[in-house]
KELOGU-479983 format. One record per residue: x, y, z of N, C-alpha, C in turn. Coordinates in steps of 0.001 Angstrom, whole numbers, padded with zeros to 6 digits, always signed. Each point is the difference from the previous one (the first is absolute). Example, Ala and Ser with C-alpha at 12.3 -4.5 7.8 and 13.67 -1.06 7.14 Angstrom:
residues 2
+013190-005690+007800-000890+001190+000000+000900+001200+000000/-000350+001050-000720+000820+001190+000060-000770+001090+000730/
This chain:
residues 332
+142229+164871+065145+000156-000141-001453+001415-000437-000334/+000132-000846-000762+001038-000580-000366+001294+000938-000398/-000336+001305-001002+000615+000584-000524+000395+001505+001045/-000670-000374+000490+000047+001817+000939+001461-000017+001128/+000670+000852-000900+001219+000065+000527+001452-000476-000372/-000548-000459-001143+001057-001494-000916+000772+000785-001092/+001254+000001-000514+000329+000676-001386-000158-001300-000400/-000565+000389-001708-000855-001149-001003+000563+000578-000994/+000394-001020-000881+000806+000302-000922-001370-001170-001524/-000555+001033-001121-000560-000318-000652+000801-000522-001275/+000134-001093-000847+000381-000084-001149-000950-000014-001303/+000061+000572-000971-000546-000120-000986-001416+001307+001047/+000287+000817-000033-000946+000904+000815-000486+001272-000978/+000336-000309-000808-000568+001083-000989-001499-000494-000615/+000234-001468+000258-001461-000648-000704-001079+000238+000599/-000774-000686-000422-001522+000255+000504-000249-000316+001341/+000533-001962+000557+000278+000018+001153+001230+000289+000692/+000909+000432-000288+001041+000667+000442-000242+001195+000778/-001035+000478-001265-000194+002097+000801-001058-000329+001179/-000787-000659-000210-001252-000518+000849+000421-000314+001400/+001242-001100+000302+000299-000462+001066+001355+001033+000731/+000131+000941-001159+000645+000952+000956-000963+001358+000649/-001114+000365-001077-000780+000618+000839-000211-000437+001264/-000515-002111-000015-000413-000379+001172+001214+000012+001340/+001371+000105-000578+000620+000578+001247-000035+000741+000362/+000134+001079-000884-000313+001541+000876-001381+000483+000818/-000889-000899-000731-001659+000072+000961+000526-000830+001528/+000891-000630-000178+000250-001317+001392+001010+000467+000640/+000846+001618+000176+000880+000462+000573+000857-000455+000003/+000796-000719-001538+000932-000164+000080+001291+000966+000641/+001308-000874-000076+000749+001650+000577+000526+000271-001177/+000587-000894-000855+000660+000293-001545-000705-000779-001129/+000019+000607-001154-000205-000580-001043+000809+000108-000809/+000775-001283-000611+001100+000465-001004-000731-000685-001538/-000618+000453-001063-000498-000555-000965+001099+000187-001347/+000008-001284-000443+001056-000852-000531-000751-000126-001663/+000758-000028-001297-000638+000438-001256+000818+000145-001069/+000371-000346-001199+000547+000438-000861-000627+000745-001004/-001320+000331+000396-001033+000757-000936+000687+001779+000789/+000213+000655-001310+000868+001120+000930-000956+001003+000345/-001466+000325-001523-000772+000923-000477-000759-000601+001943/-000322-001467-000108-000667-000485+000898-000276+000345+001295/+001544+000086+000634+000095+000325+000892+000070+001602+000172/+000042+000849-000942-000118+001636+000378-001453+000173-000020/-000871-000536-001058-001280-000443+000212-000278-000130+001605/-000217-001203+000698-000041-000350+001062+000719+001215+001096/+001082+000638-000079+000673+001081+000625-001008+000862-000049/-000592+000236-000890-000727+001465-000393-001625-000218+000537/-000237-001149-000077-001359-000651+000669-000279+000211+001675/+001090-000790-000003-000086+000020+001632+000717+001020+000800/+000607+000693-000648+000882+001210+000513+001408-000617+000754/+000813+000889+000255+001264+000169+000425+000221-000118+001478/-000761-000948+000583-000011-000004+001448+001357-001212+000251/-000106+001021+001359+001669-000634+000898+000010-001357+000182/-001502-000632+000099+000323-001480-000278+000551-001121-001246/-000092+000603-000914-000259-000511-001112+002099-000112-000927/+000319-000754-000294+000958-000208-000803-000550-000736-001334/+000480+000947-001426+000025-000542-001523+001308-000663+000211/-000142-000866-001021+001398-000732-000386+000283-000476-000930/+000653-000065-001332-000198-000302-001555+001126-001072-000347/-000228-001245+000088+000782-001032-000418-000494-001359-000228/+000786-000842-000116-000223-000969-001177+000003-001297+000871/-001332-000936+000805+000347-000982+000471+000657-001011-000316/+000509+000006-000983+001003-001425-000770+001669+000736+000781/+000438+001079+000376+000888+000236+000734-000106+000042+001006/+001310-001152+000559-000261-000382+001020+000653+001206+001610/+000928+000553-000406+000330+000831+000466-000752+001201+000248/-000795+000420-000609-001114+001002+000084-000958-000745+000957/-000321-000941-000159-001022-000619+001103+000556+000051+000946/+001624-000117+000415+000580-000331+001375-000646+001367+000420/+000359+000693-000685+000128+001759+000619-001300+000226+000252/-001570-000196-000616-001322+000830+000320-000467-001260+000975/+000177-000949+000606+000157-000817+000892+000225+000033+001304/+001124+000722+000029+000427+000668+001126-000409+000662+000852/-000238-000475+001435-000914+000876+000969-001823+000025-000177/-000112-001349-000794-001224+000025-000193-000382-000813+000995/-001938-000246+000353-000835-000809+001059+000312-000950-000764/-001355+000151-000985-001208-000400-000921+000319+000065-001238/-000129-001026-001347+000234+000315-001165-001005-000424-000460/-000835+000369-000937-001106-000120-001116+000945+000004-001229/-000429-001498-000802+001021+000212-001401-001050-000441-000128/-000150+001175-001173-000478+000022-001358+000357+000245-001069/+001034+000152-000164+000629-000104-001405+000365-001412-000940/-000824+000308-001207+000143-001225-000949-000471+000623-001278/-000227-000902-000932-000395-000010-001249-001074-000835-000030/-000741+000681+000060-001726-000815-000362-000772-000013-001160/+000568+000236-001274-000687+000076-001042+000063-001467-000437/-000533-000613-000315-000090-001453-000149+000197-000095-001950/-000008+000971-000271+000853-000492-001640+001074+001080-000054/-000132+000889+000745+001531+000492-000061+001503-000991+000385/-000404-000735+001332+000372-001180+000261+000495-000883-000364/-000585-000779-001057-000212-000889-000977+001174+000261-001283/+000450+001353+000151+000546+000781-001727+001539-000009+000725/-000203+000493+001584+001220+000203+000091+000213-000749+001786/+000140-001441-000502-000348-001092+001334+001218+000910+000785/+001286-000170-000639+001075+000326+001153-000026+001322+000776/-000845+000850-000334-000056+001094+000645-000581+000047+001300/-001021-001054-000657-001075-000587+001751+001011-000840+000634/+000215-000608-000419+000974-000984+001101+001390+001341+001021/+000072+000899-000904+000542+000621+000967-000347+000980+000926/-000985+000417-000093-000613+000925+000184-001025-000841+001346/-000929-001075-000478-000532-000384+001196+000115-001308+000410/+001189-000243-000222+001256-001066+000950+000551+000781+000328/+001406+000269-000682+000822+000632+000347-000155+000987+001026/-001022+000969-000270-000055+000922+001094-000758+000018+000782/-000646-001218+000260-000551-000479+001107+001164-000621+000874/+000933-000533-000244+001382-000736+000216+000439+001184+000976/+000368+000861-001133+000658+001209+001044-000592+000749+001396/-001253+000033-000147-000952+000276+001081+000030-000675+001259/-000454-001194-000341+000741-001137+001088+000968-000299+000511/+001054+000331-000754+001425-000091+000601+000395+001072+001318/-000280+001155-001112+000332+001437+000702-000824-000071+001137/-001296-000203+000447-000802+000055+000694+000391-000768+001422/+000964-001262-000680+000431-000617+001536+001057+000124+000389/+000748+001120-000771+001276+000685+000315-000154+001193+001312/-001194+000209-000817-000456+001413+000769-000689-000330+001438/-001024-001486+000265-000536+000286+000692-001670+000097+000033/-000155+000337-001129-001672+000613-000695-000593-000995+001300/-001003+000543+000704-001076-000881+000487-000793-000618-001190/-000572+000724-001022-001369-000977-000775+000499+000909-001005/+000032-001237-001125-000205+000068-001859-001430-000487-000114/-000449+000608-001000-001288-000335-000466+000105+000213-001487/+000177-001267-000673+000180-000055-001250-001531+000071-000613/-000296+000403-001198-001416+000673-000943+000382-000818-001077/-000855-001228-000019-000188-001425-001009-001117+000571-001039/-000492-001450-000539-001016+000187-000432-000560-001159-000528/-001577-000529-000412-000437-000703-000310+000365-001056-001307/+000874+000600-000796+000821-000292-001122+001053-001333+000688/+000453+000484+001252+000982-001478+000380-000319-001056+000258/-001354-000248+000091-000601-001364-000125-000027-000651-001179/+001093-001014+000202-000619-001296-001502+000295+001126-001160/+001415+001081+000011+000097+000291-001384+000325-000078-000905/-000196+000560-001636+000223-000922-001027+000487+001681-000386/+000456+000512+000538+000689+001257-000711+001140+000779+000782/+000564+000651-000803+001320+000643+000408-000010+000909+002023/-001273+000621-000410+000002+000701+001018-000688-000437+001338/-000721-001121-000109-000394-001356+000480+000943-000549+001318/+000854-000456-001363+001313-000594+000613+000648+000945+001151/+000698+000747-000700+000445+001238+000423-000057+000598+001515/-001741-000250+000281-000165-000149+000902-000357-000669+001173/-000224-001099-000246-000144-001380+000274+001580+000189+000794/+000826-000327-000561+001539+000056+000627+000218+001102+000905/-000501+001052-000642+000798+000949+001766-001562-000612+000815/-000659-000591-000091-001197+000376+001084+000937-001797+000832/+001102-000898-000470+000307-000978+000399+001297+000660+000871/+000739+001230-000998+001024+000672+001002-000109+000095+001557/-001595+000908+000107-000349+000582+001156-000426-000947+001085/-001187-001093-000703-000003-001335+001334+001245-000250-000097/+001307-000729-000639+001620-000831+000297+000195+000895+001443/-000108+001123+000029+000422+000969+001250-000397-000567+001294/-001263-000998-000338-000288-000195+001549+000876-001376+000322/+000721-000281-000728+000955-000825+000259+001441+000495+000801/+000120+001226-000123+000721+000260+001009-000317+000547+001483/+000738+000006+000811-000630+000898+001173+000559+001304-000232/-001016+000785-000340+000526+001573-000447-000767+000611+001027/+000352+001271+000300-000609+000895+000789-001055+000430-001023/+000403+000079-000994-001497+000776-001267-001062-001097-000570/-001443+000681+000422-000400-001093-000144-000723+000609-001879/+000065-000856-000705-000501+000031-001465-001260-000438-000104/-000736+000350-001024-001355-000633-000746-000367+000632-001416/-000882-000762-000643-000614+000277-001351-001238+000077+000347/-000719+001226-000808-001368+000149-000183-000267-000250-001584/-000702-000703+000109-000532-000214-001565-001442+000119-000415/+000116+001065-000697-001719+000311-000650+000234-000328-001653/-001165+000707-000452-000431+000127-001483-000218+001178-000383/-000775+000396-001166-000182+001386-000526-000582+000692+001050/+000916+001529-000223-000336+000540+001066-000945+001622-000924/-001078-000166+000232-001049+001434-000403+001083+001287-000407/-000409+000278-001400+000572+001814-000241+001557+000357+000681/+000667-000847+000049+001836+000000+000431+000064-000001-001827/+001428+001069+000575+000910+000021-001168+000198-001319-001073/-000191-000135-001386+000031-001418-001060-000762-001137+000792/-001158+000652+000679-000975-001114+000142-000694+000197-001002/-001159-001175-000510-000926+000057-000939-000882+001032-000282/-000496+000638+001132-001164+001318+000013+000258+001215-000863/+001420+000120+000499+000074+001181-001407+000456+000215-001066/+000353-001240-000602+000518-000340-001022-001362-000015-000825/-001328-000913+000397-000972-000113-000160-000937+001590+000083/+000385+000552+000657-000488+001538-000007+000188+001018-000930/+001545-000300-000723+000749+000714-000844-001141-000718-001605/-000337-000971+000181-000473-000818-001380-001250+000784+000069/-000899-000535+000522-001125+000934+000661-000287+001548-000229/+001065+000588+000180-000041+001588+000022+000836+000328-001624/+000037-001365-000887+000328+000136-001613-000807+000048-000440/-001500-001148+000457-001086-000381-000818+000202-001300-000407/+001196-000768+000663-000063-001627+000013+001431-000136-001027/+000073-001166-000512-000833-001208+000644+000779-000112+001362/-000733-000822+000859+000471-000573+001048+000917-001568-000034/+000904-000230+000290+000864-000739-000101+000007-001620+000791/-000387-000949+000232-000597-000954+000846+000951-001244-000742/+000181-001017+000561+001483-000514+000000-000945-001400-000534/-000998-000512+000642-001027-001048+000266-001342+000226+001035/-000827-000214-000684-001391+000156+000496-000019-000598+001384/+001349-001079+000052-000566-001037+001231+000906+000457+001143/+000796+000973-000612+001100+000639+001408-000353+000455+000833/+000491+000177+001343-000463+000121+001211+000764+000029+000917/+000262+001032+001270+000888+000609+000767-000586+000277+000928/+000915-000319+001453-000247+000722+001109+000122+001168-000063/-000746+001178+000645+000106+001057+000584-000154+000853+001314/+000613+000611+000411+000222+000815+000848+000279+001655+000232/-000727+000572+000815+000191+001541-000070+001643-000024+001028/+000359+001569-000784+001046+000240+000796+000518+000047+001090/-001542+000403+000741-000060+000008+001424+000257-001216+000661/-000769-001208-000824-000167-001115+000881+001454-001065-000433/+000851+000462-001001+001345-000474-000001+000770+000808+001164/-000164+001364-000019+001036+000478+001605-000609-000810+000867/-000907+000234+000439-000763-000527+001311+000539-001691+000683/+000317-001222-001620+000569-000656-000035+001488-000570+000533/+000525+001540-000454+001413-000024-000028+000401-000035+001673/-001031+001281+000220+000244+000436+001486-000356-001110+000907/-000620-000641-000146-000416-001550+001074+000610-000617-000787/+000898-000337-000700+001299-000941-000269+000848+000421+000921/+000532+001062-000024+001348+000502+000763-000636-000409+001314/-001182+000790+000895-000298-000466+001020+000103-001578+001043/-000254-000720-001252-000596-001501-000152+001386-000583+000131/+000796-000160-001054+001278-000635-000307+000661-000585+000982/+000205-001259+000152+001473-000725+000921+001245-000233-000540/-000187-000360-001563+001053-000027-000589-000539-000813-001344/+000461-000019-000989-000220-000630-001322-001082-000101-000698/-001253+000512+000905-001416-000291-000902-000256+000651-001365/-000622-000657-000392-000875+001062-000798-001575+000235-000154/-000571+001550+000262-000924-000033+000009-000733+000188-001529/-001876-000616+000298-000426+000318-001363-001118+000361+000503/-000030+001216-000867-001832+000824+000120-000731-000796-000286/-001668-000379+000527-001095-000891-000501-000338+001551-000839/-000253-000384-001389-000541+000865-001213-000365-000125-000224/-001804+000493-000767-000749+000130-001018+000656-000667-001401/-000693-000569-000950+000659-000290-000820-001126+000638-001621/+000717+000469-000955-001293+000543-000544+000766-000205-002250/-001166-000485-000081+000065-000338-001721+000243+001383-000284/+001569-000045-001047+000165+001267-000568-001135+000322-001070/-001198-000685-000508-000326+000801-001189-001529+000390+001035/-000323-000321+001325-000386+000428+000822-000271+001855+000325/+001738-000412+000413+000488+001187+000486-000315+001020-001243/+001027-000079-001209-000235+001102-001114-001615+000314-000424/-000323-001221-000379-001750+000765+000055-000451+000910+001088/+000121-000039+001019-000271+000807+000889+000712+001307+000156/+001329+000073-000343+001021+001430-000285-000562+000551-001205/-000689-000838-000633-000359+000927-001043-001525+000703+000497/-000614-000517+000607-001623+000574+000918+000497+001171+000530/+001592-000284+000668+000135+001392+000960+000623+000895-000876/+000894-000180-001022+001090+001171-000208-000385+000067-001478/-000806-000496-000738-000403-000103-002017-000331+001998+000716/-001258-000266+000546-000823+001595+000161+000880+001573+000387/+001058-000662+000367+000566+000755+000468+001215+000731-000826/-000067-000721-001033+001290+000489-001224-001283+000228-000935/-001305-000306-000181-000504+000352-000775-000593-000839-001094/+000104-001260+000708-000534-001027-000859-000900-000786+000807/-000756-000677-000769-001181-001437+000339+000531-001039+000003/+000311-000807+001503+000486-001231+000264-000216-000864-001231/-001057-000051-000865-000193-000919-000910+001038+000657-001243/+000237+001502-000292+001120-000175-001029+001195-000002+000052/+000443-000640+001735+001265-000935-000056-000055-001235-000476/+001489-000506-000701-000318-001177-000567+000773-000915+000617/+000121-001418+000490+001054-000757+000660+000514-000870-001113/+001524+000133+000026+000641-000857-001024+001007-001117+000979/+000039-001010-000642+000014-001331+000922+001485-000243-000577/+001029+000137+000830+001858+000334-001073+000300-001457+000351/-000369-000663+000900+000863-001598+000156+000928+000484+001225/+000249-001295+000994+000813+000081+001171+001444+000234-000319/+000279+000586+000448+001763+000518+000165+000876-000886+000430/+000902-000584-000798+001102-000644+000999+000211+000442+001588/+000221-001229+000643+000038+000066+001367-001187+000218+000874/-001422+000242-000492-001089+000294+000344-000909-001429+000414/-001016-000050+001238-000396-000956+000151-001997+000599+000034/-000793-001204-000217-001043+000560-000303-000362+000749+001600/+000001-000701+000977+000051+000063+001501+001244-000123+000555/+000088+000805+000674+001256-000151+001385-000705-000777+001181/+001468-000870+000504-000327-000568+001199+000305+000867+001046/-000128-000037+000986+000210+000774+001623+000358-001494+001039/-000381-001108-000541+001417-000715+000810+000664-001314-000830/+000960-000655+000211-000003-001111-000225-000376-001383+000232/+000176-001101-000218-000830-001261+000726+000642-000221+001233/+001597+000115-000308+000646+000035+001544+000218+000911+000752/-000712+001440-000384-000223+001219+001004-001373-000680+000493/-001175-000842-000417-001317-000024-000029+000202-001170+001662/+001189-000601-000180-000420-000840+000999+000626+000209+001671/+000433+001034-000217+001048+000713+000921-000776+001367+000206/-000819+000547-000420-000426+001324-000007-001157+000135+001430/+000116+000918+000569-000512+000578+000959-001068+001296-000623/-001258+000063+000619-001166+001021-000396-000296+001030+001076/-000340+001453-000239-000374+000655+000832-001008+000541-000477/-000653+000827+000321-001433+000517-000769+000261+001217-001405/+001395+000455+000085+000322+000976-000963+001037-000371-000802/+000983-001444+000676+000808-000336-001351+001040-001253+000142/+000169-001051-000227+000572-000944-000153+001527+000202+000274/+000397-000845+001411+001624+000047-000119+000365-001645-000108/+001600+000166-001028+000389-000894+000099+001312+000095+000323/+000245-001255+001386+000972-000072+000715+001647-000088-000402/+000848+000608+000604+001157-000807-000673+000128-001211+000127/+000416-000508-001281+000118-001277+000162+001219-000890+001200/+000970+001521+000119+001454-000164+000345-000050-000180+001893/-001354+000798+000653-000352-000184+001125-000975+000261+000540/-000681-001499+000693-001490-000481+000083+000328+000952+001305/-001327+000440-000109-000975+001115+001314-001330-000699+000220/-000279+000716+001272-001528-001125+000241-001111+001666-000336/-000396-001106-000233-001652+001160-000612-000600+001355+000715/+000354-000276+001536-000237+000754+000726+000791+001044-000052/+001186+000275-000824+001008+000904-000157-000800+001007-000760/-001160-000267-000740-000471+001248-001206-001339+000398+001112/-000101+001014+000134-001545-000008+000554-001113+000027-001333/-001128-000772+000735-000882-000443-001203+000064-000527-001146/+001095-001376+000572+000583-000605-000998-000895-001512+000242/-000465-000669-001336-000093-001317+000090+000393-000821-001074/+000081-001266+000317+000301-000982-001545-001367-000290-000628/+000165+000167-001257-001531-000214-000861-000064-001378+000062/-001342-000243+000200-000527-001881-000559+000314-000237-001422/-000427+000809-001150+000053-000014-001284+000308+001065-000809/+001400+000224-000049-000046+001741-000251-000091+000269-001879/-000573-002081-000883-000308+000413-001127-001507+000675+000028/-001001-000467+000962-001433+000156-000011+000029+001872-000016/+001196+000864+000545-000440+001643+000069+000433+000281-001778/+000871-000779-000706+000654+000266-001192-001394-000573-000644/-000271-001097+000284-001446-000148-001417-000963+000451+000616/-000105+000799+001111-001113+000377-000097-000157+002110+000076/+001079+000002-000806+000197+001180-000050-000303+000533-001136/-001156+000936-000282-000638+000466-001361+000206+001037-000391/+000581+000355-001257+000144+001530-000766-000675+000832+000314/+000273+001254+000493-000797+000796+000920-001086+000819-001283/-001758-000037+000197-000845+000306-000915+000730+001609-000708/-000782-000052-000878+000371+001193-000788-000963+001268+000744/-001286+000168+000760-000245+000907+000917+001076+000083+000793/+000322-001236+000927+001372+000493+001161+001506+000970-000585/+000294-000436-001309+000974+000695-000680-000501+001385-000221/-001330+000567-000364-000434+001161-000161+000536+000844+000834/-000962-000410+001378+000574+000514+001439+001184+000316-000004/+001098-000508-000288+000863-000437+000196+001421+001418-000332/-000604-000005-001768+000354+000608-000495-000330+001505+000151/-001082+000431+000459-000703+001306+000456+000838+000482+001289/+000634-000948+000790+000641+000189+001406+001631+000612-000937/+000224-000816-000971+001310+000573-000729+000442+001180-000370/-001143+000199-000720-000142+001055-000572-000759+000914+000124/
């Protein structure tokens, strides 16, 4: 196992995948865990969850300092950054905060990391950096260009990006925001009838992460193959599971249609045209190479080049509203 035996140093680890992929070290024998956070309640939370074991280091600071990164850096394997700002109109209100926050302290990560030594960064993207037309888009689009530039050097640390989409019932994902409306008596909140998002369970974003780090030579980035599912899909169906359960009849929720949000796209992409022609397929998730240094195919196991990798994009259908049922019953 990749991790068994490694001190791993988590950023942004108070979050949903933050706490997740540090459980998954401690399930993988890590030897240290140092989890990294400016959420303070967050991390005593998380302290109090997982208990006070000898592996485990809290740590409460601010990735835009760069000096604080030198220091929780230090003596690390493995880094998982996850720290950013993902609210996509929080973003938008206050652009410069993202730019520092997930540049900037993606910047510092990387630096410190080849000061130190780090064998593997594994930077936590997201489907938003394709082709974006918004703050947090961008935002990340650029550190996910930070982490491939790296394979331009010969570093001992080797870097990569994983990039997914919505990830199931995580902290300011859609589910319980939508749950909270739900458990009012409505209305339910829907942006456009025609919107539509990848999704993914929590599990199957770690699972991701963990065959990134495994996988990695240097600069890639990986992307989950995802389900993709119509939000007014999805809410009709949250209302089948959770109306009964606060005490109401799915039918006397009401859906009110507010208009798309700055920075919002009806669909997210998961690659670009010039990730599309460079991209490599495996049966669980699309890598694309650094651009900075060509590897031969045989380097990924169960790696091939697609004939047509638009024919899996159009022929990829909104997952039925029975499959979402299922879906949602496994959630909750």
């Amino acid at each position: 196992m990749l991790l068994k035996g490694k001190k791993v140093l988590v950023t942004g680890g108070t979050g949903s995948i933050g706490s997740a992929i540090t459980r998954k070290a401690l399930d993988n024998e890590a030897k240290f865990v140092r989890v990294f956070s400016n959420d303070e309640n967050g991390l005593y939370e998380l302290e109090t969850e997982i208990g006070n074991k000898k592996k485990l280091e809290f740590v409460i600071g601010d990735i835009r300092d760069k000096d604080t990164v030198d220091s929780i850096v230090k003596d690390i394997d493995i880094v998982f950054h996850a720290a950013a700002l993902k609210h996509v109109d929080r973003c938008e209100v206050h652009p410069f905060e993202a730019i520092n926050v997930n540049i900037i302290g993606t910047q510092n990560i990387t630096k410190a990391s080849q000061r130190e030594n780090v064998e593997k960064v594994i930077s936590i993207s997201t489907d938003k950096a394709v082709n974006p037309i918004g703050v947090m888009g961008g935002t990340k689009l650029l550190a996910e260009k930070l982490i491939s530039a790296e394979a331009l050097h010969n570093n001992f640390t080797v870097f990569c990006s994983v990039r997914f989409g919505n990830v199931l019932h995580t902290r300011g994902s859609i589910l319980p925001r939508i749950e909270k409306q739900i458990a009012k008596g409505g209305p339910i909140t829907l942006t456009d009838t025609r919107m539509r998002r990848f999704f993914m369970t929590k599990q199957d974003a770690v699972n991701l992460i963990m065959s990134a780090a495994e996988v990695a030579k240097g600069g890639e980035t990986f992307v989950l193959k995802m389900p993709v599912i119509r939000l007014l899909d999805l809410f009709e169906m949250m209302k089948q599971v959770l109306a009964p359960k606060y005490g109401f009849k799915p039918s006397q929720i009401e859906t009110k249609i507010i208009g798309i949000r700055p920075g919002e796209k009806l669909l997210e992409d998961l690659l670009n045209y010039f990730e599309e022609e460079n991209v490599l397929e495996t049966k669980e998730f699309f890598i694309i190479p650094s651009p900075f240094k060509i590897r031969k195919i045989s380097e990924y196991i169960g790696a091939r080049k697609p004939k047509n990798i638009r024919t899996y994009f159009e022929n990829l259908k909104p997952m039925g509203r029975d499959e979402i049922l299922e879906m949602l019953k496994d959630v909750y």
